[in-house]
C-alpha positions as CSV (number, residue, x, y, z in Angstrom):
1,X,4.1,-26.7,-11.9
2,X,1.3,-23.9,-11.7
3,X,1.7,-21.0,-10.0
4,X,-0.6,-18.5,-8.8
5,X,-1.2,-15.3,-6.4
6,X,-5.1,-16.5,-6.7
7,X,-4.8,-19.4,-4.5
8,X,-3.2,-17.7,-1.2
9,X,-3.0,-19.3,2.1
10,X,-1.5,-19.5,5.6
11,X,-1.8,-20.4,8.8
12,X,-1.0,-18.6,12.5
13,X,0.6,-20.3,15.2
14,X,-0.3,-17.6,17.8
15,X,2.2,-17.7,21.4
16,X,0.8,-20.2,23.7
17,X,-1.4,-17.6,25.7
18,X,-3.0,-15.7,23.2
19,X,-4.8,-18.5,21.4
20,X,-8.3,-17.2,22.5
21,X,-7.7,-13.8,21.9
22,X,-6.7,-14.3,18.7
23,X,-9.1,-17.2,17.7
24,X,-11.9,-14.0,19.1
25,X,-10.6,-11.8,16.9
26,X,-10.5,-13.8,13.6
27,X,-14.1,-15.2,14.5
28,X,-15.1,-11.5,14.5
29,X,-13.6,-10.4,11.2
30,X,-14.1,-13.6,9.2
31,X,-17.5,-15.5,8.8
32,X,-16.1,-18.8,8.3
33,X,-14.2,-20.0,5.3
34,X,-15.6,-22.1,1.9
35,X,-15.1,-25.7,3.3
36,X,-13.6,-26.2,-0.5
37,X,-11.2,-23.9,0.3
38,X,-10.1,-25.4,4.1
39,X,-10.2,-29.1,2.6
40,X,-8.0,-27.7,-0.2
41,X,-5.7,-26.3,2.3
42,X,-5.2,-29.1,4.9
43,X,-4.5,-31.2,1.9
44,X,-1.8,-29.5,0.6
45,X,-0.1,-28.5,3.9
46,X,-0.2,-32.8,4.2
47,X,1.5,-33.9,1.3
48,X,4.9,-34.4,1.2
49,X,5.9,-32.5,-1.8
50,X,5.1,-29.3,-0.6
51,X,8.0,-28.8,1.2
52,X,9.6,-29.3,-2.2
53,X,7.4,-27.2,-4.3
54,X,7.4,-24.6,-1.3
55,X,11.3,-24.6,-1.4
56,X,11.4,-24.1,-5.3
57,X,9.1,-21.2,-4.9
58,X,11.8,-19.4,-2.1
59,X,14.6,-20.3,-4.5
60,X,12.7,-18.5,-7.6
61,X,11.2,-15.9,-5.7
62,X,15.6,-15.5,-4.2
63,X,16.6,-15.9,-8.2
64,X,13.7,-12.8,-9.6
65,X,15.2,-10.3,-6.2
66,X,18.6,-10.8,-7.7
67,X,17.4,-10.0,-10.9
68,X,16.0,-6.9,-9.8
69,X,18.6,-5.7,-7.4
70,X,21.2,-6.4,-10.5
71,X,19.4,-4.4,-12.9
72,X,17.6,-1.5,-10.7
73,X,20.6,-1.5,-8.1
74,X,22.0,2.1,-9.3
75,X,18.8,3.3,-8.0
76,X,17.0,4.0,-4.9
77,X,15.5,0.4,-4.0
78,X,14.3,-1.1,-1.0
79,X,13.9,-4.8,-0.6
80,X,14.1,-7.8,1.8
81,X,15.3,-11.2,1.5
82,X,12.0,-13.5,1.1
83,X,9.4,-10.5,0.1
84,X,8.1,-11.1,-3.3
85,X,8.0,-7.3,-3.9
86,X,10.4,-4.2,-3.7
87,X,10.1,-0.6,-3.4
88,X,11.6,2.0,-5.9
89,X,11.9,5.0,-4.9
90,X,11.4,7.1,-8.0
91,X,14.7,9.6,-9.0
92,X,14.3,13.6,-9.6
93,X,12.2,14.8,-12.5
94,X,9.6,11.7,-12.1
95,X,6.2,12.2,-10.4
96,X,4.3,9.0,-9.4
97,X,1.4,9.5,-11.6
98,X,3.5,10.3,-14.9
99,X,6.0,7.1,-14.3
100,X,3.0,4.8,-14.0
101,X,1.8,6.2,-17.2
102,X,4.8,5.9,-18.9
103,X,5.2,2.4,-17.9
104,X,1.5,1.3,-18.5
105,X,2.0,2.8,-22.4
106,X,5.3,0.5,-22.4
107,X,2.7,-2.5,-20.8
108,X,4.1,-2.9,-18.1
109,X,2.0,-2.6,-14.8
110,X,3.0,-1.3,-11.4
111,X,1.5,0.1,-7.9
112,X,1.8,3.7,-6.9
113,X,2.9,4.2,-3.4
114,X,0.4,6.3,-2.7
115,X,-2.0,2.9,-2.7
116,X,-0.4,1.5,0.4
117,X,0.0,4.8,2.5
118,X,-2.8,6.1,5.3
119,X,-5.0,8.7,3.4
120,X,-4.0,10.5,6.2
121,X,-0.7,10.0,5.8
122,X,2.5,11.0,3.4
123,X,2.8,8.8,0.3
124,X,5.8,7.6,-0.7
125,X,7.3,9.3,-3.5
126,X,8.0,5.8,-5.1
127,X,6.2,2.3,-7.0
128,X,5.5,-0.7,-5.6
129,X,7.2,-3.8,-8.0
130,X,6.6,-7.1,-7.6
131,X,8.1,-10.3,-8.5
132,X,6.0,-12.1,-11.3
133,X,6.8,-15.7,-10.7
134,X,4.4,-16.3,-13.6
135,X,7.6,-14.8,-15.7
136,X,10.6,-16.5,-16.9
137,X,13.6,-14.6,-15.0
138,X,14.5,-13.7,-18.2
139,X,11.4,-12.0,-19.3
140,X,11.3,-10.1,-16.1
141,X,15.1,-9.5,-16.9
142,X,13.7,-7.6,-19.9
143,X,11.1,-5.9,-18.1
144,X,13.0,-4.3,-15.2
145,X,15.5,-3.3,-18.2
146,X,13.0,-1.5,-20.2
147,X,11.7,0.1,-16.9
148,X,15.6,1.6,-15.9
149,X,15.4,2.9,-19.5
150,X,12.3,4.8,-18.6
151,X,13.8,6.0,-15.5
152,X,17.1,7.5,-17.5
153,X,14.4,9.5,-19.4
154,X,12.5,11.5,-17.2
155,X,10.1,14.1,-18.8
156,X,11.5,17.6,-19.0
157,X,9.3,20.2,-16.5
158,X,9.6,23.7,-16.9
159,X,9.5,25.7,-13.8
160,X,7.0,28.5,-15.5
């Protein structure tokens, strides 16, 4: 059972009226996709285990939030049901930048929020974490551990 964030597809089902505005739009921003790619895709919407290996994918991706609500709950996380990420919003004494770096020398990788804000806009004062499905839950157990550990330690700033 391989899993990966490579191979990522969908579909729309647009309301009933707005199925040549939509089909406009998409014709506009995307040239046409690798017929590989569509083949690929109609194939594996058709077969009958999808549902199944679509369904184990909702229960694992259920199984890694608990995980992480367990072991970051005491701090300022936000979440939803289904979403294969979560948002921690990063405690006193922690500046994006320095918590990054403090996880990337522990190896472990994470998004600043400052990636998915507007430049015009004000960046969250938090990380982006997502749920590695590639992981055994109890790996990512370990990780999310080690990263409340690093959160307990903030760096000391003096105020000079």
């Amino acid at each position: 059972n391989a899993r990966t964030p490579a191979l990522c597809m969908g579909y729309l089902v647009p309301p009933g009226g707005a199925v040549r505005q939509v089909r406009r739009v998409l014709d506009a921003k995307y040239f046409g996709l690798p017929s590989p790619m569509v083949a690929l895709a109609s194939r594996l919407f058709r077969d009958p285990r999808f549902q199944v290996l679509a369904d184990a994918q909702k229960d694992l991706n259920r199984q890694m939030l608990e995980i992480a609500v367990t072991v970051l709950g005491r701090f300022d996380i936000g979440w939803s049901p289904g979403v294969a990420y979560l948002w921690l919003r990063l405690p006193e004494g922690w500046r994006e930048s320095a918590f990054v770096q403090a996880l990337e020398a522990d190896g472990i990788r994470v998004r600043p929020g400052e990636d998915f804000a507007d430049r015009n806009a004000r960046a969250r004062h938090a990380v982006r974490l997502s749920l590695n499905l590639q992981m055994t839950p109890e790996h990512f157990r370990d990780v999310l551990e080690r990263i409340a550990l690093i959160l307990d330690n903030a760096p000391l700033r003096s105020n000079a």
